[in-house]
N, C-alpha and C positions, 0 to 999 in steps of 0.2 A: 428382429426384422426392422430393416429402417423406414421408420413414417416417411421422409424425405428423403427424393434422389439427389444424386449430386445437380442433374439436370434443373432440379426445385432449388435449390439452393442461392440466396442472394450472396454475392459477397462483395463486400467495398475493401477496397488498401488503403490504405496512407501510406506513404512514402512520405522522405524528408529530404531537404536538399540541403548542403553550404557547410551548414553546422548541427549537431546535434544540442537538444534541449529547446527546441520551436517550440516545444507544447503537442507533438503527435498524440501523445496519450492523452491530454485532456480532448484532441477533438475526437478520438475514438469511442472517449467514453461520452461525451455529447452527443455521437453518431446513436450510440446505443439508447442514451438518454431518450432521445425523440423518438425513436423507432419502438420501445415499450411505449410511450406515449398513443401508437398508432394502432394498439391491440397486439403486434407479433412481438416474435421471442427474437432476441438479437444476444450472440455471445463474441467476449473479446477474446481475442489470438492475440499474442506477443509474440513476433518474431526476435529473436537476439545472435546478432552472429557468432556471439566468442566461444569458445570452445569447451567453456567449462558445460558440464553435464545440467547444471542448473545456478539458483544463485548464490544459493546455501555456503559454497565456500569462500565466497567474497567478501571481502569488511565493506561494512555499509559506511563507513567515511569514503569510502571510494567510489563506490557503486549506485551507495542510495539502498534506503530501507530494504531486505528479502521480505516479501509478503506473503504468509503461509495462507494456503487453501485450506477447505476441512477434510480434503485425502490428501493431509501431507506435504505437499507441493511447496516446495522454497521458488519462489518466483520474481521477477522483475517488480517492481514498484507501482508499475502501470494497470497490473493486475487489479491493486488496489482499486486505481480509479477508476477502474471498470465497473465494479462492483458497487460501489456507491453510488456513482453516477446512476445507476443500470438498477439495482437494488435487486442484483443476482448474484447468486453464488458458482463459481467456475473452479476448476479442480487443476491439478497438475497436466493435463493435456492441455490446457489453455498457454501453457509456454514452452515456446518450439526453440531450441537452440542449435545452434551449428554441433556440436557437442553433445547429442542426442542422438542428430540424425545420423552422424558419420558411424556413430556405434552401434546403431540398430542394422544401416548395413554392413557391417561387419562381421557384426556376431549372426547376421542372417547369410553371410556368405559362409562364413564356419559350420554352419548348420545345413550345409547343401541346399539352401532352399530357393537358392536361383538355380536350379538342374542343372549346375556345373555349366555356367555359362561365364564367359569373362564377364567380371563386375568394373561398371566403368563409371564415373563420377555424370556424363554424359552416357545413357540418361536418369540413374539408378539412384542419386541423390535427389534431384527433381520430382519421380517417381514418389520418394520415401517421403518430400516434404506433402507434396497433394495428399497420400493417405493419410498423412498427420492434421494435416487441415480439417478435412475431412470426417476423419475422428472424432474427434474436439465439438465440428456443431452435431454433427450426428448425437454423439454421447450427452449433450447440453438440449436435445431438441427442440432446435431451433434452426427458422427461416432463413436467417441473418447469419454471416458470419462477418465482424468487422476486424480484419487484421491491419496490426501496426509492425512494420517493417522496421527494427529498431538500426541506429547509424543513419549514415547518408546517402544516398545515390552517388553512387561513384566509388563507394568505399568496397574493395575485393573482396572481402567478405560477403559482401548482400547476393553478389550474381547470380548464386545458386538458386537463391531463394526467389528474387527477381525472375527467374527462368522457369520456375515453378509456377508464379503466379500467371507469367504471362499464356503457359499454356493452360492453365487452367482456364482462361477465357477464351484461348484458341478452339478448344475443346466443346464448352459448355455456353459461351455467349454471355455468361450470368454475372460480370465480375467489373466493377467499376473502380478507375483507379483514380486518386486523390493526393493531389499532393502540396504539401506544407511546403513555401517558400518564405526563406528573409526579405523584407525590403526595409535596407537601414533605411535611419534618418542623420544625413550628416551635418554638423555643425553648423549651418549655410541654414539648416532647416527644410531642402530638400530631400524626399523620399526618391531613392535609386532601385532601380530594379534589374540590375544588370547582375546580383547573385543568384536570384528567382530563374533570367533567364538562361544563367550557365548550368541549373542544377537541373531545367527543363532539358535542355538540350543533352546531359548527360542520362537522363532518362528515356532520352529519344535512343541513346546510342546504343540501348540494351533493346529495343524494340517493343518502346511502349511509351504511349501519349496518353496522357493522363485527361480523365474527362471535365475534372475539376481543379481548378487551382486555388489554392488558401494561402493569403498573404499576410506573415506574422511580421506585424510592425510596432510600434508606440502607439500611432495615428492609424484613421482610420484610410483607407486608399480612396485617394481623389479620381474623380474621373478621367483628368489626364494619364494617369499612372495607368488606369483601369484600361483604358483604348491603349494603350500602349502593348500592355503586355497580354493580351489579347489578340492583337495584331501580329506579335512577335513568337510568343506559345503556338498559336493556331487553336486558340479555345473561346470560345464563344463570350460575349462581357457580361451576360446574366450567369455564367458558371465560372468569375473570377470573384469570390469571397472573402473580404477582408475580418481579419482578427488581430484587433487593437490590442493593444493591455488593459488588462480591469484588475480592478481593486477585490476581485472573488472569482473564484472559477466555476461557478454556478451559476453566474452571470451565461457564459460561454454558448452553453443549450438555447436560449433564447436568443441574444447576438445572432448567432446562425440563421433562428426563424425568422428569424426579421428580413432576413437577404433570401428566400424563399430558398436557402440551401438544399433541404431535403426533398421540397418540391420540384429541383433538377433530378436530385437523385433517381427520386419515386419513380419521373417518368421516364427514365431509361430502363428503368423494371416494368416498367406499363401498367404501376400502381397510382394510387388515388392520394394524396397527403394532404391531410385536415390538420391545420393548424390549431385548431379550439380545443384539441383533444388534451392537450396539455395543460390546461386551468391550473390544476394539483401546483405542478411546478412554478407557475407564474405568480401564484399567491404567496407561495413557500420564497419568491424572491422579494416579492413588495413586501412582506412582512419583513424581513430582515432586514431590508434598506430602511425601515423609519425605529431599526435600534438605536437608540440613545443611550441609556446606561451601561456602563462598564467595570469590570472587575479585574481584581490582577493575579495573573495566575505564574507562581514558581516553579519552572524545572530544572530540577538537578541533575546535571552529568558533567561531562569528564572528557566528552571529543572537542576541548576548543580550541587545538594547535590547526585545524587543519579548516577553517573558516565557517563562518554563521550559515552559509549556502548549503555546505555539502552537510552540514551541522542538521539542517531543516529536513535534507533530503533522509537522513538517516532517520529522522522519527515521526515521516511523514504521519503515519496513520495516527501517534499518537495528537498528533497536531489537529488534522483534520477531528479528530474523534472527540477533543476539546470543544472546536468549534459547534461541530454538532448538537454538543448538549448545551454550549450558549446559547444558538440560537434558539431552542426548544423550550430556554428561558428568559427568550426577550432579551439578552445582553450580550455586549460585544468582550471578547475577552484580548487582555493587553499579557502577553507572554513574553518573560525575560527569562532568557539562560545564566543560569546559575552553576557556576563553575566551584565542584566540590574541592576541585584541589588546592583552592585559594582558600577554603576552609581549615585545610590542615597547615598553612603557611601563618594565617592569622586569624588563631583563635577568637576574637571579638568580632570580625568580620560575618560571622555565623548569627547576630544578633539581626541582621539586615532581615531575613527572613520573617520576624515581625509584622512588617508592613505589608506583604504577602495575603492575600486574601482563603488564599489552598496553593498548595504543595503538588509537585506530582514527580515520583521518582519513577523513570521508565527502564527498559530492559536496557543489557548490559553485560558487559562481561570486564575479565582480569580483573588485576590488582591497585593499578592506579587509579587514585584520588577517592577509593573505598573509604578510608577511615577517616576520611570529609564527609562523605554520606552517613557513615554510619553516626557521627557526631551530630550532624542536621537532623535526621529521626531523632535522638532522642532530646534534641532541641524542642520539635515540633511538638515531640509526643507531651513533654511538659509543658509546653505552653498552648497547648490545646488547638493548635492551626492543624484544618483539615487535610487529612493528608490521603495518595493514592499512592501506593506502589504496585509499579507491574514488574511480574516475573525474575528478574535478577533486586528490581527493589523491593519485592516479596520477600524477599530472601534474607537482604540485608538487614531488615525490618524484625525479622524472627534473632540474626544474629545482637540487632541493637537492646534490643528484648532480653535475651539471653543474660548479657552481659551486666546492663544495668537494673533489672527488676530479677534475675533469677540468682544473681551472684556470680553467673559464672563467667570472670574478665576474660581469660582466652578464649572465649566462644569464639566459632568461623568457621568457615566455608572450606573443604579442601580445597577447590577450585583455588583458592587464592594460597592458603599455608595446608600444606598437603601431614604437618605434622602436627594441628593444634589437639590440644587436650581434648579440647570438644568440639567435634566436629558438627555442629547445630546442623547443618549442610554437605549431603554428601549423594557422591553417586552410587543411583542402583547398580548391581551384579553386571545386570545387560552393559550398560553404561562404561563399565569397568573394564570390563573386556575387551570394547570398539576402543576404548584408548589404548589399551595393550595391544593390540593387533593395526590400529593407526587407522581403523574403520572410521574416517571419519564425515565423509560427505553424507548426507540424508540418514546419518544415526543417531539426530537428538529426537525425544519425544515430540514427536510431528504432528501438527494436525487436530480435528476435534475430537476434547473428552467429552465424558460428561463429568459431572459434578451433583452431589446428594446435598442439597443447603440444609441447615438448621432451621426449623421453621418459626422459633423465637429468634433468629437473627438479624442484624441490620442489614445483612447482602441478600437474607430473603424479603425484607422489605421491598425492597429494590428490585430484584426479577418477580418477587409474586409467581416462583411457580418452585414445587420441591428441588427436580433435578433441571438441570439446564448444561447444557455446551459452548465451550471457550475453547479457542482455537489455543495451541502451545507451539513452543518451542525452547528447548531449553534441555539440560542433560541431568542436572543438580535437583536435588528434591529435599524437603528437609526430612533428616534423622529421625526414622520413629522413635528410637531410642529415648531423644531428649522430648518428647512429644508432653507425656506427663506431668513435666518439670515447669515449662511452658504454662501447660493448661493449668494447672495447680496456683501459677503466679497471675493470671487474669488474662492472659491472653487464649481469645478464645478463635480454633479453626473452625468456621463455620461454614466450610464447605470441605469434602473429603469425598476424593473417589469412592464411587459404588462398595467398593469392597471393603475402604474405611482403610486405605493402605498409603495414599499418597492425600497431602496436603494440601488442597485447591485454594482457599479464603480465610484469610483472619481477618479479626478485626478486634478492636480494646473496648468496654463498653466504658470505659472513665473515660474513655474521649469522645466528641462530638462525632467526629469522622476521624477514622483512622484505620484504614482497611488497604487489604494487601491481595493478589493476588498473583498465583503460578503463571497466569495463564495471559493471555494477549488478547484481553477484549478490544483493541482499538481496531481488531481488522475486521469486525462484526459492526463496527458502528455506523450507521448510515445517516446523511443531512436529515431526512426524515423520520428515523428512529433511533438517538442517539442512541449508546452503550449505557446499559442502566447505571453500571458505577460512575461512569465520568456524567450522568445526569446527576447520581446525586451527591459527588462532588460539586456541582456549579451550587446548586442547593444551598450543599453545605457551607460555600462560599458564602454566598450572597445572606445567609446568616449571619456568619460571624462580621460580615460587612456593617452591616444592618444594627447589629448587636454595640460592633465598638463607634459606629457615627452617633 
C-alpha cells in the first residue's frame, strides 16, 4: 500500500538548455541536499534518453563513471551525486532511460496486456515514463521527487519524456519546473544571455515555462543581466538564481540558500523553509575552508589518450571518496595521474612514486599498461608506501604477489592471457557461461555483498564491525585454487564471503598499508562519512608524511 498519492507528491525537473555538462546533477543533488535539511525524504531520478537499457555497457572514458546501486543497478554518474549529496541510498528505478521504457512497452504489448488495443508512442510511452516516476518515489518513500532530465531542451530525444512530465502537472498541479541555463562570458568580459533565452523559448515550444531559472556562468549574474532575462523568460527576478563556479561542489547547497532558492520553491508547494535547519552542513563547509595542510596522493591508470576531463569523469567516485576522508582529516589532498604505461616504456620512471605520500590503484579492465601496474605494486609493496587497490587493482595486487613472493612468474589473470599457467584470477562457472552465450549487459557480480572480516585484521580495524557490505562490480574473482599458496607466503585475505568462497580484502601485515579490495567502496562514501579504507588510507598517508619530514 502506498503512504503517498501521487496527488501527495512534490516533484521538481531540471531541465537543461544550449549544452550539456551545466552541472544539472550537482543542482539536483543540492535540491535533495536542502530538502533532507528540512526533515522530508527527497529521492533523485535520472532521466537519460539514449537507448541503451542502462549504463553498464558503456565505457566510462566516454560516458563517465557507471554508478552501481546496492540492487545492482548500473547507472549514470549523477546517481552518485545524489547520494552523497542527499546521504541516501537509491536503487536501479532511480534511472529511467529511453531504452527501458520503449522495452517495457513492448514486451507489455506482447503480453496482451494493453487488451489488444493499438499501442501508439502517443500516449503509451508518456503513460510508461509517469508510472516509472512514480515507482521510484513511491518504492524510496518519499515526499520529494527531484528529476534531472539528462541532454538538452531541444534535443529529440527528451520530448517524450518532456510530455510526460508536463502532464504530469497537468494532472496533479504538484510539479515545479527548473531550468539550468548558460550565460557565457565573452572576451570583452561581458556576460550574454541570449543562449539562456533560446534554450527558454525552446522549452516554451514543448509547452512548458519553467518556474525557476539557474544561470550557470563563471560570474555571479549582475542585476542588469538579472532584469533582463526576467523581462524576456517571463519569470519573476527573485526566481532567476545564479551559479558561479566554485572551487568545491558542496559549496553549491549553501550558494543556493543564500538567494533564498528553496524558499521560492517551498512556496509553490505552500510549505514553510527554515533556513537554520542546515547548521550540520554549514559547519561541515567552514571547517573545510580553513584546511591548510596537504598531502599527495598517486593514482594509477591507464585511460590518458582520451584527456584529464573525461579522465576525472570516469573515477568520479573514487575521487570524490578521496576527498571525503581528507576532509575528515583536516587535509587538502593534491592528486596526480599516473600513467602506468610510461612505467613499462621506462623502467626508472617507476622510481617517481617515492615522493607520493599513498598510492591508490582503482578499477579497470583489459590488458593495456597492466604490466606497469603490476611493476608499481610491487615497487610500493617494497618500499612500504601506503597503498589501496580497488577491484581490478585488487586483483593485480594478488597477481603481483603471486609472481614475486610465491615464485610463481606466469601468474595472471585470464581476463587478460586467457592461457597462463596460473591463472591467480579467474571467472566463475556463472561467469563463463554469460561470455559463451554473449550475456553480457547486467551479468557482472552487481551490487551489495556482504563480507565476514577477520577480527585481528587491519580492514577490521577500520569498519569495527565482523560483517559489512561493499557495493561490486566486476566478473573476475580470484582462484581458490591458488588461495593456499597466497596465504602460506604472508598475504593475508581478511575478508571472504559468508561462505568462505570468494575473496573480498587482503592486506600484507609487513606493510604499513597495503590493502586491496574486490569490491567499490567509493560509492558508499559520503562528505560526512568517508569510506573507512580511503579513511585509513589518508591516515596512513599522513604518517608516512609525518614519518619521512
Amino acid at each position: 500500500m502506498e503512504k503517498f498519492r501521487k496527488e501527495d507528491v512534490k516533484i521538481i525537473v531540471v531541465t537543461g538548455g544550449v549544452l550539456s555538462g551545466l552541472g544539472k546533477g550537482v543542482v539536483c543533488s543540492s535540491i535533495i541536499n536542502l530538502i533532507k535539511y528540512q526533515g522530508y525524504n527527497a529521492t533523485g531520478i535520472k532521466i537519460d534518453p539514449y537507448l541503451n537499457v542502462d549504463a553498464g555497457t558503456m565505457r566510462p572514458t566516454e560516458h563517465g563513471e557507471v554508478f552501481v546501486t546496492d540492487d545492482g543497478g548500473e547507472t549514470d554518474q549523477d546517481l552518485g551525486n545524489y547520494e552523497r549529496f542527499g546521504d541516501i541510498k537509491l536503487s536501479k528505478k532511480n534511472s529511467i532511460t529511453t531504452g527501458q521504457v520503449f522495452l517495457s512497452v513492448l514486451n507489455r504489448e506482447r503480453n496482451l496486456e494493453y487488451d489488444g488495443k493499438c499501442v501508439e508512442v502517443i500516449p503509451h510511452i508518456p503513460q510508461e515514463i509517469e508510472e516509472r516516476i512514480f515507482k521510484s518515489i513511491f518504492d524510496n518513500n518519499c515526499e520529494f521527487g527531484i528529476i534531472e532530465v539528462g541532454g538538452t531542451v531541444g534535443d529529440y530525444q527528451n520530448i517524450l519524456f518532456l510530455e510526460a512530465l508536463k502532464e504530469i502537472k497537468r494532472k496533479y498541479n504538484n510539479v515545479v519546473f527548473t531550468h539550468v541555463g548558460y550565460l557565457p562570458i565573452l572576451t570583452g568580459g561581458e556576460m550574454k544571455s541570449k543562449p539562456l533565452q533560446h534554450s527558454i523559448r525552446m522549452l516554451n515550444s514543448v509547452g512548458i515555462q519553467p518556474d525557476i531559472i539557474i544561470g550557470r556562468s563563471e560570474n555571479e549574474i549582475d542585476d542588469v543581466r538579472r532584469e533582463k532575462i526576467a523581462t524576456l523568460c517571463c519569470v519573476k527576478e527573485e526566481n532567476i538564481i545564479s551559479a558561479p563556479n566554485v572551487d568545491n561542489i558542496y559549496k553549491v547547497p549553501l550558494i543556493f540558500d543564500k538567494q533564498l532558492f528553496m524558499h521560492q520553491i517551498f512556496q509553490k508547494f505552500n510549505l514553510i523553509y527554515d533556513s537554520t535547519k542546515n547548521l550540520e552542513w554549514k559547519k561541515f563547509i567552514e571547517r573545510i575552508g580553513k584546511i591548510e595542510k596537504k598531502i599527495k596522493i598517486g593514482m594509477i591508470g591507464k585511460y590518458f589518450d582520451i584527456g584529464s576531463y573525461f579522465l576525472s569523469d570516469s573515477y568520479i567516485s573514487v575521487i570524490e571518496a578521496i576527498k571525503h576522508a581528507g576532509y575528515n582529516n583536516n587535509v587538502h589532498i593534491e592528486l596526480t595521474w599516473l600513467n602506468s604505461k610510461e612505467y613499462e616504456l621506462n623502467k626508472e620512471k617507476i622510481n617517481e612514486l617515492s615522493k607520493y605520500d599513498a598510492i591508490i590503484i582503482p578499477g579497470g579492465y583489459g590488458s593495456s599498461g597492466v604490466e606497469g601496474i603490476i611493476s608499481s605494486i610491487k615497487f610500493i609493496r617494497e618500499n612500504n608506501i601506503p597503498l589501496l587497490g580497488l577491484c581490478y587493482g585488487f586483483q593485480l595486487m594478488c597477481i603481483e604477489f603471486a609472481r614475486n613472493k610465491c615464485n610463481l612468474q606466469n601468474a595472471h589473470s585470464t581476463e587478460i592471457d586467457n592461457e597462463t599457467e596460473d591463472p591467480i584470477i579467474d571467472l566463475q562457472k556463472d561467469q563463463k557461461e554469460n561470455l559463451l552465450n554473449k550475456n553480457m549487459g547486467g551479468t557482472n557480480r552487481l551490487g551489495a555483498y556482504f563480507a565476514k572480516l577477520k577480527k585481528d585484521s587491519q580492514v577490521y580495524s577500520l569498519y569495527h564491525e565482523e560483517v559489512i557490505s561493499e557495493r561490486h562490480r566486476h566478473r573476475y574473482e580470484v582462484n581458490s585454487q591458488y588461495i593456499k599458496i597466497l596465504e602460506s607466503n604472508g598475504l593475508c585475505f581478511s575478508g571472504k564471503s559468508p561462505d568462505g568462497n570468494l575473496m573480498e580484502f587482503l592486506e600484507y601485515a609487513d606493510n604499513n598499508y597495503f590493502i586491496g579490495t574486490q569490491a567499490h567502496p567509493e560509492f558508499k562514501s559520503r562528505p560526512l562519512k568517508p569510506s573507512p579504507l580511503f579513511d585509513g588510507l589518508i591516515k596512513a598517508a599522513l604518517k608516512r608524511k609525518s614519518t619521512l619530514n
